[in-house]
N, C-alpha and C positions, 0 to 999 in steps of 0.2 A: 504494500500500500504506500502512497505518496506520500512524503509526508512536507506539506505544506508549509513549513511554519510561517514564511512571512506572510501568513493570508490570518494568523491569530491574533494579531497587533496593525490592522490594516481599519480603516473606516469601511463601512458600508458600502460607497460609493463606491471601492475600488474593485471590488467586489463586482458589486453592479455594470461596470465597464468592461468586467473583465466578459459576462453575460452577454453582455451588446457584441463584445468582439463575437463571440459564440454562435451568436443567432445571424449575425455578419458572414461568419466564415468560420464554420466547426471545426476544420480542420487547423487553426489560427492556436488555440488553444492549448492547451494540454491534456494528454490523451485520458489521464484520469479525471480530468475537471468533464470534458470531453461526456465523459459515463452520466458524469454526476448533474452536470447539466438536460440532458436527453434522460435521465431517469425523471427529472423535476419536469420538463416540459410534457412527458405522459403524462404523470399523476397530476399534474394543472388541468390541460385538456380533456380529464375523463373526470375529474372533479368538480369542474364547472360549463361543462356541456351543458347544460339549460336556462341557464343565467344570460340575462341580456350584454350586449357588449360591452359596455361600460361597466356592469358589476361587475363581469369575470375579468376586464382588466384589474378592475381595485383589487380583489381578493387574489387575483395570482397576483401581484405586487405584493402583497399583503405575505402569503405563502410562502411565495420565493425567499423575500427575506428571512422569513422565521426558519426555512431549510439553512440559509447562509449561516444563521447566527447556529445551527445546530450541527453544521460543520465545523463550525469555528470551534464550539466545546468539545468537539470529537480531538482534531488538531490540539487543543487545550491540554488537555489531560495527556496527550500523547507526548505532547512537548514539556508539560510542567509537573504532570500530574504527579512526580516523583518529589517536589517540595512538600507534595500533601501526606504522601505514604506513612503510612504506625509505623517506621522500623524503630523506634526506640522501644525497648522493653520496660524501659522501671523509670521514662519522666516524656510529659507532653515535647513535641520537637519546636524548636524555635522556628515563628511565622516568618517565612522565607516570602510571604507576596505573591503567591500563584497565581490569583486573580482567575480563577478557573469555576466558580460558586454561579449557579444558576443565575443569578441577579445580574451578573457580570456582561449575560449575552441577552438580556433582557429578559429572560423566563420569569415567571412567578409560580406558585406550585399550583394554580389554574392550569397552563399547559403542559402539567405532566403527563395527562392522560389523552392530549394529543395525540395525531398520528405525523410521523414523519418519515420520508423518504430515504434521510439520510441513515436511517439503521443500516442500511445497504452496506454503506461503509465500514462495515466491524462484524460483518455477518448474521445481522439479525432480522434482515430483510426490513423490510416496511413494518414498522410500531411502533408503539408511544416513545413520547419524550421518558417517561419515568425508565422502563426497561434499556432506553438509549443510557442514561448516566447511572442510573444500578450496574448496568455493565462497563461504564467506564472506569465507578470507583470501583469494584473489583478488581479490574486489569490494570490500573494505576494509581490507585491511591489506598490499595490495602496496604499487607506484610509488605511488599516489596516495591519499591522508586526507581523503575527503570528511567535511566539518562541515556539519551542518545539523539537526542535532537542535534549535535553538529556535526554525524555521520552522513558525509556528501554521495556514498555507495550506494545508489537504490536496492541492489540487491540484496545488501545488508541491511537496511532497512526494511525491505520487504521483508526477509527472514527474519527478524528479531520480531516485527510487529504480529504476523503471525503465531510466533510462539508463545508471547507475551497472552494475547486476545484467545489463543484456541488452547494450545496443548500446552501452557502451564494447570489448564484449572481441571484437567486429566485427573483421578483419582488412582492416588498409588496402589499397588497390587498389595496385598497381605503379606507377603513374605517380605518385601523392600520396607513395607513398616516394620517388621518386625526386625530388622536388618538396624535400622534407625534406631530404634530403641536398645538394642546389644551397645552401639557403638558407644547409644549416649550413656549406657548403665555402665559400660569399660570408662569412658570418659571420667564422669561424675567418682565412683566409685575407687579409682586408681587416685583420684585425689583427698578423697578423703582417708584412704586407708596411709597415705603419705604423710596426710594433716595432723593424724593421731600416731603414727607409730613414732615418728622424726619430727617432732615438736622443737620448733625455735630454728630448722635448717631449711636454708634460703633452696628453695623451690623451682622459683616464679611459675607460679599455678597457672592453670588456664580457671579455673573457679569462674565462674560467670560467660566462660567462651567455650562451654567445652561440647558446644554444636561443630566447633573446627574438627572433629573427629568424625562426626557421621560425616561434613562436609569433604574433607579430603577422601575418606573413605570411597564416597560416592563419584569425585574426580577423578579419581585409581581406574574404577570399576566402569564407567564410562569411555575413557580414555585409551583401558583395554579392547574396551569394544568396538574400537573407533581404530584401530592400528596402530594405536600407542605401545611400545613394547618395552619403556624406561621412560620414570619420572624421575627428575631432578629436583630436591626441594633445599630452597634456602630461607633461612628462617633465625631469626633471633631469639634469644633464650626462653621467654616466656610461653609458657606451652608444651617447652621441645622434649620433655622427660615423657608427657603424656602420648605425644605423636612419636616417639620412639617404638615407647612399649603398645601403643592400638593402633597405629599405622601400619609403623617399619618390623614390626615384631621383634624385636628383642627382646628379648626374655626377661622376666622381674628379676629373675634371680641376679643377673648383672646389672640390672639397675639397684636391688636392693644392697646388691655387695658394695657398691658403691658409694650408698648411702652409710652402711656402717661401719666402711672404712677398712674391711678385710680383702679388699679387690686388693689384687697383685697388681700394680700398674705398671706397664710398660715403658719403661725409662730406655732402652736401647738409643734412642734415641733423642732423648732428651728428656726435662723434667716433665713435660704433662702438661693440662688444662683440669677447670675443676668441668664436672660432668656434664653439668649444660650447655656445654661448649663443644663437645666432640661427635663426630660426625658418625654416619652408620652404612650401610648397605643391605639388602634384602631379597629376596625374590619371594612375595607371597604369591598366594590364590586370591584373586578377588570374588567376589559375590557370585558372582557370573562363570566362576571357574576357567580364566584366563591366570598364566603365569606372568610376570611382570616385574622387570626390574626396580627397584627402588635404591633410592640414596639421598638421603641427606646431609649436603655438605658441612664439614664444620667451619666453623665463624666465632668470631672477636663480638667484643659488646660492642662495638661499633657498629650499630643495627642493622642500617643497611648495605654494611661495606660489602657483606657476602651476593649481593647481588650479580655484578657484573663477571663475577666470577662463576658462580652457577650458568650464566649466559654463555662466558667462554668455555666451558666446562661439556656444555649442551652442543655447542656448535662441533666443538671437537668429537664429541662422542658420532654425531650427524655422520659427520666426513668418512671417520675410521673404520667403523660400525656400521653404518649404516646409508653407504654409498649418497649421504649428501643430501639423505630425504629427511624433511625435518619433522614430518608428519609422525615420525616412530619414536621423536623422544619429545617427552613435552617438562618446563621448566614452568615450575612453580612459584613461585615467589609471598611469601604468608609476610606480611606488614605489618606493624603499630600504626593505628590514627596517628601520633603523633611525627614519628619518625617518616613516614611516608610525605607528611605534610614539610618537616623541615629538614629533611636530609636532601642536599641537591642532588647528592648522586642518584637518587630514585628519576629526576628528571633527566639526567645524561645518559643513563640506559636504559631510559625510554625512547632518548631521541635514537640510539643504536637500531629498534630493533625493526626496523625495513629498511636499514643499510648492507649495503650486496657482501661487506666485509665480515659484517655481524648480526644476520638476522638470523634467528631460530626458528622461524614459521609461528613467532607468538606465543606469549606468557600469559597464563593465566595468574594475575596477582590477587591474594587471598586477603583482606584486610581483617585482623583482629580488632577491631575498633571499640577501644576499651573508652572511648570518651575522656580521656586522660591520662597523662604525660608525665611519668613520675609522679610530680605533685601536681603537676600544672593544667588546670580546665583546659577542654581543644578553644572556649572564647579565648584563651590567650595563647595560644598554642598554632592559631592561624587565622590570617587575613581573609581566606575563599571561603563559601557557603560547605564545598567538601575538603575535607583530607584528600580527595580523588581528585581535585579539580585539576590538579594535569595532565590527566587522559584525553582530555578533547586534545590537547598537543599534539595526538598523533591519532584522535578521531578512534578511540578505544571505547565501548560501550562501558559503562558501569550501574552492575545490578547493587541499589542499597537495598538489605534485608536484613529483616528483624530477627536477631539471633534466638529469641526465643521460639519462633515458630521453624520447629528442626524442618517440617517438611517443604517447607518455601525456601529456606537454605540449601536445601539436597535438590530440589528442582531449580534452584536460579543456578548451582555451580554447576548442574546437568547442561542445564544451556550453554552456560559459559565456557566447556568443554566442547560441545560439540561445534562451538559459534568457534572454537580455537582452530578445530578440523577443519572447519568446512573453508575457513576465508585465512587460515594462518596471520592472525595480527592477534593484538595483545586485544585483555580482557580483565577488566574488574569487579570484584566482588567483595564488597563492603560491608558485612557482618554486623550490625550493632550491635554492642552486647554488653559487659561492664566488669570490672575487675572487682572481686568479691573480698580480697584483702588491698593491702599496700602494695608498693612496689615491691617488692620483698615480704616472705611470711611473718618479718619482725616488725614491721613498719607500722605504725598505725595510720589510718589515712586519713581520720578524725581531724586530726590536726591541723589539716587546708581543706577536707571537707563534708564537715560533717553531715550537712543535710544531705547531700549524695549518697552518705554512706548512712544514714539512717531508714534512706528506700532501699538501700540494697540489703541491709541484713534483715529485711523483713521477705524480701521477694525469694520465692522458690527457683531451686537452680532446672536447668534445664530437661532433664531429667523427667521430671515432679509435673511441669508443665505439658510435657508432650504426653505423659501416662493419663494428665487431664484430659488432655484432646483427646485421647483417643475412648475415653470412655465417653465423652460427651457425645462424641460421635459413633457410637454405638459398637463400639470393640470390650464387650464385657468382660474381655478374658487378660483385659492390659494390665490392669492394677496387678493380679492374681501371679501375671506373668513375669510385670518386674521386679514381686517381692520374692519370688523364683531365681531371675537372673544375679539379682543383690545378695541373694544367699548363695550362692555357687560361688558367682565373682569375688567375696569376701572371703569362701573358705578355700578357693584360687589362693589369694596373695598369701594370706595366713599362710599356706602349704610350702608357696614358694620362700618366703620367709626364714622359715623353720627348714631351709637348706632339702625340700623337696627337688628332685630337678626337674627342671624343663629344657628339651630339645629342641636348640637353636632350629631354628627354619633352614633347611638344604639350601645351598649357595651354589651355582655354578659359576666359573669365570670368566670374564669376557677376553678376548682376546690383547685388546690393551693393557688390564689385568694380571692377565699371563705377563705381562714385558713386562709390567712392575713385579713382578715376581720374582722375575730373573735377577734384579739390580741387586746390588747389593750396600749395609750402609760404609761412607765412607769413612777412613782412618788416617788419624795422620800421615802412613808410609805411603797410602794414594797421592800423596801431596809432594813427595820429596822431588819424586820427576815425573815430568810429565809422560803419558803414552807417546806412541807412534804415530802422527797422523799426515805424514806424506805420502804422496800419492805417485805414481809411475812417471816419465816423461812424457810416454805413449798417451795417457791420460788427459796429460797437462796440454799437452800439442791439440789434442782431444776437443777439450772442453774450453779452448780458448776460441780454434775456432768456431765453435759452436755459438758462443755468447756475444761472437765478432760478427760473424755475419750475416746477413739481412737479407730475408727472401725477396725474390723475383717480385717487382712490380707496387715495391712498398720504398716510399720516399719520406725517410726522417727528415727534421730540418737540417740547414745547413750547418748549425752549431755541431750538430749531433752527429752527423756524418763525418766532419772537421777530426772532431774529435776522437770517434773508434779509428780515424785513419793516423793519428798520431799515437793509438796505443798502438795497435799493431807495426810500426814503423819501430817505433818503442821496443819493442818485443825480438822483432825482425833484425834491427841492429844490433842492439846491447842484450837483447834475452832478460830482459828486464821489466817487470812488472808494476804498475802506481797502486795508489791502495784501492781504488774503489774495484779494481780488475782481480786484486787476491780476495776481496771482498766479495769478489759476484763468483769465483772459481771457486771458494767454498760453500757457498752456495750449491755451483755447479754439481759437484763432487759428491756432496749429501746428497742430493738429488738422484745423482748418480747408481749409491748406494741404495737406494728404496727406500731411502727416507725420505721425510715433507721435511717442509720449510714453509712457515707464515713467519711472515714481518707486517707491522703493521704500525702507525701514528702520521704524523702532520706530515703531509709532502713527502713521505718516504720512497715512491714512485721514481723519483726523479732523487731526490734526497736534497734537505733545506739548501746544499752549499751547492746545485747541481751536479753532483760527484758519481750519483750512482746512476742512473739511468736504468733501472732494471724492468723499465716499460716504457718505451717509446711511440711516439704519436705520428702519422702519418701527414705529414704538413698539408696534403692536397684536400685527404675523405677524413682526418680525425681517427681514423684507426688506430685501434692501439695493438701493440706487439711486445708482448713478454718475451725476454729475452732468456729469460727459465726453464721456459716450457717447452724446449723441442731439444732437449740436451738426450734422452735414449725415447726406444718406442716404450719400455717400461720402469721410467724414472719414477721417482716419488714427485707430490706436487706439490709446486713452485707457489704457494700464495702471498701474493704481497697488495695491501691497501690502504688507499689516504685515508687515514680517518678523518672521524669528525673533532672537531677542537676541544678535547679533552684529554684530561692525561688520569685523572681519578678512575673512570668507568673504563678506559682502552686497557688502561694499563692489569688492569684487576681482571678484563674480559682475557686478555692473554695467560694471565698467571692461570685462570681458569681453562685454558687451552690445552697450556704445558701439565696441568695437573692431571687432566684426562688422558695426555699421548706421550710416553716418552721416546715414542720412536719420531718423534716431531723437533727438529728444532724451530723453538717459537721467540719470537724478537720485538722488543717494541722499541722504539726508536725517539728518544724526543726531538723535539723542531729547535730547540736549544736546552744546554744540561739544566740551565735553572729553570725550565718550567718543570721538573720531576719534582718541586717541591710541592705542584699540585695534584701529586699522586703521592702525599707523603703519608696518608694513612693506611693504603694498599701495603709501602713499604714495611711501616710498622707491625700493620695487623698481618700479613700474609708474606710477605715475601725473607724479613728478619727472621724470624721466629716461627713460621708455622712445622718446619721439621721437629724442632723442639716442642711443639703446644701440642700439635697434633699426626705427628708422624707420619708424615705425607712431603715428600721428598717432590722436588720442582726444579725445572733447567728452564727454567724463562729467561730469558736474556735482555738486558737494556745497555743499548746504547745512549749514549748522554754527553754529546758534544761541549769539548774542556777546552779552556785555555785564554790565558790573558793576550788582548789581540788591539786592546785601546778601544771599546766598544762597549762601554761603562758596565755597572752593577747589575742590568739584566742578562747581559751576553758575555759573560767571563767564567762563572764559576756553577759547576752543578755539585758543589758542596762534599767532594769527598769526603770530609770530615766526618758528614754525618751518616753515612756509611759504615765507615771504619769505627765509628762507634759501637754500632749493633754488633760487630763482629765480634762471633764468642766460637767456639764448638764446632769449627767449622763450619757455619752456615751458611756460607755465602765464599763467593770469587770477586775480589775488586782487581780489577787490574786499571794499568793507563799504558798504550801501547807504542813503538814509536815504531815499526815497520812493516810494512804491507803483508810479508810473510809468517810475519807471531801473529797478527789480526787475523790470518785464513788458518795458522793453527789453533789458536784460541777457537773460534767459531768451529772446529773441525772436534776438538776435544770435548766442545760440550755434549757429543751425541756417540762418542767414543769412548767416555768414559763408563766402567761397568757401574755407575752409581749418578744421581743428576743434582747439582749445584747451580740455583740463582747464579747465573754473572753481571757484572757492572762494570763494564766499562767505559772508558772517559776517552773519549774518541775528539782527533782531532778537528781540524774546522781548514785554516790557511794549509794545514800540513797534510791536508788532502792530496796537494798539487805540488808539495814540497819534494825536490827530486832526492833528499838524505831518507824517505819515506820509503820510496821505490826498492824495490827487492829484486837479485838476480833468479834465474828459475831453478838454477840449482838449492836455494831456498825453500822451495815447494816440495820437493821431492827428496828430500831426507829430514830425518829428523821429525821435531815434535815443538811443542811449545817453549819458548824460553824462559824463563822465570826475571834470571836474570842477566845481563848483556855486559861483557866485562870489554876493558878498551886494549884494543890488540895493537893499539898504537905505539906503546907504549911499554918501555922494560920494568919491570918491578921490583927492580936495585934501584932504578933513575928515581922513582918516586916520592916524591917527600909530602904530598897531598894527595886526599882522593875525592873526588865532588859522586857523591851517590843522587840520582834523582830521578825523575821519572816522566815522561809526556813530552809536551812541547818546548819547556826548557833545556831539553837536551842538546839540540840543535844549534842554541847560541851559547851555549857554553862550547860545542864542539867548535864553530866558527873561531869562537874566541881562545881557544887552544892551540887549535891549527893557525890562527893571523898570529900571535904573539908565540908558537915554536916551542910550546911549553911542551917539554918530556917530563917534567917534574909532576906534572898535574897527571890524574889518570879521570878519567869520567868515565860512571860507572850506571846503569842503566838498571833500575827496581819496575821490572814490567807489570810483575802480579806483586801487588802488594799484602793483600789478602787470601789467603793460606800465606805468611811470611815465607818464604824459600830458606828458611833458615841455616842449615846444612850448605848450601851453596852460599851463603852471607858469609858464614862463620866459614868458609874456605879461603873469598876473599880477605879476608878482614885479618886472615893469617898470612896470606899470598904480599900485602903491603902492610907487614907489620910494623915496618918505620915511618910508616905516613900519619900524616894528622887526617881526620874525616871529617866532614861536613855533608848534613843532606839541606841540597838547595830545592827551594821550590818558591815557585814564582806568586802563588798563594801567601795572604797575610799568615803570618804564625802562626794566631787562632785558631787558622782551618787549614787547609789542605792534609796534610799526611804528618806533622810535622810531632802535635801531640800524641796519637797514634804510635807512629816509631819511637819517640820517647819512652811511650809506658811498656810495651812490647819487645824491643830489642834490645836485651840486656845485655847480652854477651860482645855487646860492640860500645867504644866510647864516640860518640860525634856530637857536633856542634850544629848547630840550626841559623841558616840562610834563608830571607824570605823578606818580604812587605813588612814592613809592623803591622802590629793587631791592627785592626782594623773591625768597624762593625758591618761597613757596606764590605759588598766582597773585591769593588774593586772601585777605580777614581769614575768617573765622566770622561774626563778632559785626559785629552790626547797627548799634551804635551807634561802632565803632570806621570801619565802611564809610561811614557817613552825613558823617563829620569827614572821612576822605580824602578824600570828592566834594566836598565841602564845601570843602575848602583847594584843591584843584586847579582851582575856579572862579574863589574868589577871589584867589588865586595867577595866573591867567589874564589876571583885568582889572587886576589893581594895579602888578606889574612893570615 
């Protein structure tokens, strides 16, 4: 059905114009006005057939209009009727203005028992005004507030309107109620046995939301039925004990051992997370007897940081798994009212998901909408009428429904399932419902609000409510059945409790799974050298030309052709490689191997400095040409995309990529190092620390363009320091690179080692194009990574200093060695900073045991590496070279930057 809206806010008249076109030229119109007009011009003509001319003008004037104004309330209700809807359960909803009230289109309750035309429109044929708005406020202004008035699809609105108007008000079969009521009696009952047995330990209940259980239930079990074969759930703490144990099946028994603190934790890997933090995996039965993967990712309190990560997590699952159809895995996403309202990130990876880089085929987001924020009301909590209000962003339906009525909950997330199938774009579902303690089981919430919480300790949980309905509605057997299920499910936990077992749900592995199997964790002796990761000549000759040259009939611009004609010329003469060429050759070589490769952030296409080109554009048609993708007939694949201007949601969508694939090398790239400080929660919560928290090992990789270049405090520094902070346990690889050959073995190592390590490195910018950067090819083809880079220039009797450093400063200290003939000086090259190469330190640091050391770095003191090596390398004595502290990370002014490089050279050789 059409849906109309600008005709519900229009005068009369316009209306009436639109008529005249009509009767003008039928065909002028639109095709459903079209219907509605010619169904009004019968029922006129056979209405007042015996009436003189003049009266049957007045009264179809008369008529016509009263059909108008009764289209307008149809339209009304369809477009607003969702400010009217009951979804609160325990307080009247704040008057949003609908302006949708009989009076509004001029009715009075005289014309209810009219007859109108427009019933046509909603299916109820020709009937009264009264059964026209009985039936509207059923289908829009009961349980549930369907929003979708700025969906521009008609087909999507055709289909939601239907579902909405007919087969929501379908009556469930017996067995799905009684389905409903299991879930809610596990729900309800799993927290009170929690509430009494572990008094005073922090929980966070679902108590007052515990419809999320029949709800997801119901998602699973639909979604199976629909060609869903893996749901991915991300989800914040609140809740997550109960959706463990009646979702994802885990057993009480390891929830409860956790509780009393007799679980054996898993330390291998680091110290842990507390329990509501950690993630799961499952393969139930649903309802309907489909098997079906599940997993719930684990997440930081950072509510909605796990988001974008479920998202990458989902797409990579898609690719690997399931040749790329997004239809077979579906990502869920369960929200707080509040956090959904003010987390940006919930807006950046929404604007992701109909981008060709990162779209899943649509999330279904699940909103626990507890009406408040820690302490904080949602009236202070947000400026929009919803927590959902930026789903029109991206033209996403959103069903609000009253959490207490389970069965309008289990039929809106049916819809919104199948609405996920049918058109693949995201989908909301807005839960009212209310948190029955604090934010915590110690909390009291009296405190900020009491009268809130005076309706709440008086209202029955959900539970109680729905055993109500259903005896009201004539199921005499509900009461009898859930003081049945209460007493089984009671002497359940007690059993499990009391060290009864329960047998974990059968698990099979996926084949990505199987590769995390294989790895193993890493140790420091992984660390002292690196593997082997050169490649043949035959190879090398191989795959350069492959990425060099350009099929038949395809015309890069001039720049671009210039260009591969001075690498290969490059290559041809000296055998000599620039960085972005060992850059794209390991690439190649993975590829090669039958591994993938996504890369992915701002301009990475082309790459910010124009260096990489690893997709070029056809100057005449726009075509584009991956230079990737034709390296074998069965290479792994090549994916690289611009993203969209974020580094929070990319950055988290890739860590979510690499955690699903580790036969994938995955790469994000920033557009400069210092915009990765706005992805510095991703870092904290996921990327530091998640081997440790939660034992899930990750080779994500970021690139993060370094170096002082006189291009002030946004373009100089991506803050190694605070990197090198986090670094404990081997968590992570920092490295800072200075030649084309350690770059393609760095990239080469992270899919080669038997175990997967975050890298970081600080990638140049000028020294892209710098010819000390360039590698010969016998570089490529022996050997492995180099930790660290000693000066062969130079005899180590002549030595009386040694300058250790690392990146872009390397280059003018070399300049400045080589102009002044210094043999005394040795410069000394720290590539990986993190895992320290300490074994290879403590060789040289014997090798020039009469020199004095100094590590320079072109960084103020404060940051770059400088504290780091200080607390870390003890076994060496050296002095510190650099900027003074500093709070910006570097000058403005050009001529201020040019004197600090400038003294910290000669500051270098004079000391």
């Amino acid at each position: 059905m059409k849906d109309f809206s600008y005709i519900t806010s229009q005068h009369p008249q316009f209306i009436e114009n639109l008529y005249n076109d009509f009767v003008a030229n039928p065909a002028s119109v639109d095709p459903e006005l079209k219907k509605f007009f010619e169904g009004f011009d019968f029922a006129v003509s056979t209405g007042n057939a015996g009436k003189g001319a003049s009266a049957a003008g007045d009264a179809a004037t008369a008529d016509w209009k009263r059909e108008v104004m009764a289209y307008r309330m149809i339209l009304g209700y369809r477009n607003k009727g969702h400010l009217l809807a009951k979804t609160n359960p325990i307080r009247p909803r704040i008057n949003r203005g609908a302006n949708i009230e009989l009076s509004f289109y001029g009715f009075t309750e005289a014309d209810l028992d009219k007859t109108f035309q427009a019933g046509q429109l909603i299916g109820l044929g020709t009937t009264t005004l009264r059964n026209i708005y009985t039936h509207l406020e059923k289908c829009y202004a009961n349980h549930v507030g369907w929003e979708f008035k700025y969906i521009s699809d008609q087909k999507k609105v055709d289909w939601l309107t239907n579902e909405i108007e007919i087969a929501f008000h379908r009556e469930l079969p017996t067995p799905q109620k009684r389905r409903i009521l299991e879930k809610l009696n596990q729900a309800v009952l799993f927290e009170k046995f929690l509430h009494t047995k572990y008094i005073g330990q922090k929980r966070f209940s679902l108590e007052g939301g515990e419809t999320t259980i029949a709800a997801l239930d119901q998602i699973i079990t639909t979604a199976a039925d629909n060609g869903v074969e893996e749901v991915v759930i991300g989800m914040a703490h609140r809740g997550r004990l109960n959706v463990l144990a009646n979702v994802m099946g885990k057993t009480y028994e390891q929830i409860f051992s956790e509780f009393e603190g007799t679980a054996i934790p898993d330390t291998t890997m680091g110290s842990g997370d507390v329990k509501y933090h950690l993630g799961f995996g499952s393969q139930p039965t649903t309802a309907n007897g489909k098997t079906i993967n599940l997993k719930l990712a684990p997440n930081p309190s950072h509510l909605e940081a796990v988001n974008p990560v479920v998202e990458g997590f989902c797409r990579a699952k898609a690719d690997v798994v399931y040749n790329s159809q997004y239809d077979h895995v579906l990502p869920i996403l369960i929200h707080g009212d509040a956090s959904i309202a003010g987390q940006g990130i919930v807006y950046e990876v929404l604007q992701m998901s109909k981008l060709d880089g990162y779209e899943t085929g649509g999330t279904i987001h699940l909103v626990i909408n507890n009406q408040i924020g820690f302490t904080t009301d949602f009236t202070d909590a947000r400026s929009s009428d919803y927590c959902t209000s930026l789903a029109s962003a991206v033209q996403a339906p959103v069903f609000h429904v009253n959490g207490d009525d389970a069965e309008a909950v289990v039929k809106a997330v049916d819809i919104a399932t199948r609405y996920r199938q049918e058109f693949n774009c995201d989908v909301f579902v807005d839960m009212v419902c209310y948190r029955r303690h604090g934010h915590n089981e110690g909390d009291d919430p009296k405190f900020t609000q009491p009268g809130l919480y005076a309706l709440i300790d008086k209202h029955p949980n959900p539970r109680e409510v729905y055993t109500q309905f259903l005896l009201q509605n004539g199921d005499t057997e509900a009461q009898e059945l859930a003081k049945e299920m209460e007493k089984k499910f009671w002497g359940d936990l007690q059993e499990r409790l009391d060290n009864i077992k329960q047998n974990p749900l059968p698990y099979t592995y996926q084949k990505p799974e199987e590769w995390w199997r294989e790895l193993h964790k890493a140790t420091t002796a992984d660390f002292e050298q690196s593997p082997e990761t050169a490649i043949s000549k035959d190879l090398l000759n191989e795959l350069f030309g492959k990425i060099m040259n350009l099929p038949d009939g395809f015309k890069a611009i001039k720049k671009v052709e210039k260009l591969l004609a001075d690498k290969k010329k490059l290559f041809e003469t000296e055998q000599k490689l620039d960085w972005a060429t060992g850059e794209l050759l390991a690439y190649a070589s993975i590829c090669h191997q039958g591994y993938e490769v996504r890369m992915s952030g701002q301009d990475v296409r082309r790459g910010t400095f124009s260096h990489r080109h690893a997709v070029l554009r056809d100057e005449k048609t726009d075509a584009y040409y991956n230079r990737l993708e034709h390296i074998s007939d069965n290479q792994g694949k090549f994916r690289i995309y611009n993203s969209l201007l974020s580094e929070y949601a990319v950055l988290g969508f890739e860590y979510g990529y690499a955690m699903a694939n580790p036969h994938a090398l995955v790469l994000w790239e920033a557009q400069f190092g210092d915009f990765v400080n706005g992805a510095q929660t991703m870092i904290d919560q996921f990327i530091s620390g998640a081997e440790q928290k939660w034992h899930r090992m990750n080779g994500v990789t970021l690139l993060l363009p370094h170096g002082y270049e006189g291009q002030g405090p946004e373009h100089s520094s991506a803050r190694m320091e605070r990197f090198l902070q986090c670094c404990a346990e081997l968590n992570m690889v920092v490295t800072n690179i200075t030649t084309a050959a350690n770059f393609f073995h760095a990239l080469r190592r992270q899919i080669t080692w038997s175990f997967r390590k975050p890298l970081v490195n600080f990638s140049p910018k000028a020294n892209l194009r710098y010819p000390g950067t360039y590698s010969h090819a016998d570089e490529f083809t022996q050997g492995g990574f180099r930790e660290v880079i000693d000066d062969n220039a130079v005899q180590a009797a002549d030595v009386k200093k040694v300058l250790i450093c690392s990146g872009k400063i390397y280059f003018e200290l070399l300049e400045k060695q080589q102009a002044d003939q210094r043999k005394d000086v040795a410069v000394v090259r720290l590539e990986q900073i993190y895992p320290l190469p300490q074994k290879q330190l403590d060789e040289l640091y014997k090798k020039y045991g009469n020199a004095t050391w100094y590590w320079v770095q072109e960084e103020p003191l404060n940051m770059g590496a400088a504290s780091f090596l200080k607390m870390n390398l003890h076994s060496m004595s050296f002095g510190l070279i650099g900027r003074k502290p500093s709070a910006a990370t570097a000058t403005g002014y050009g001529k201020v930057h040019a004197k600090e490089q400038t003294d910290i050279i000669e500051k270098a050789f004079s000391i």
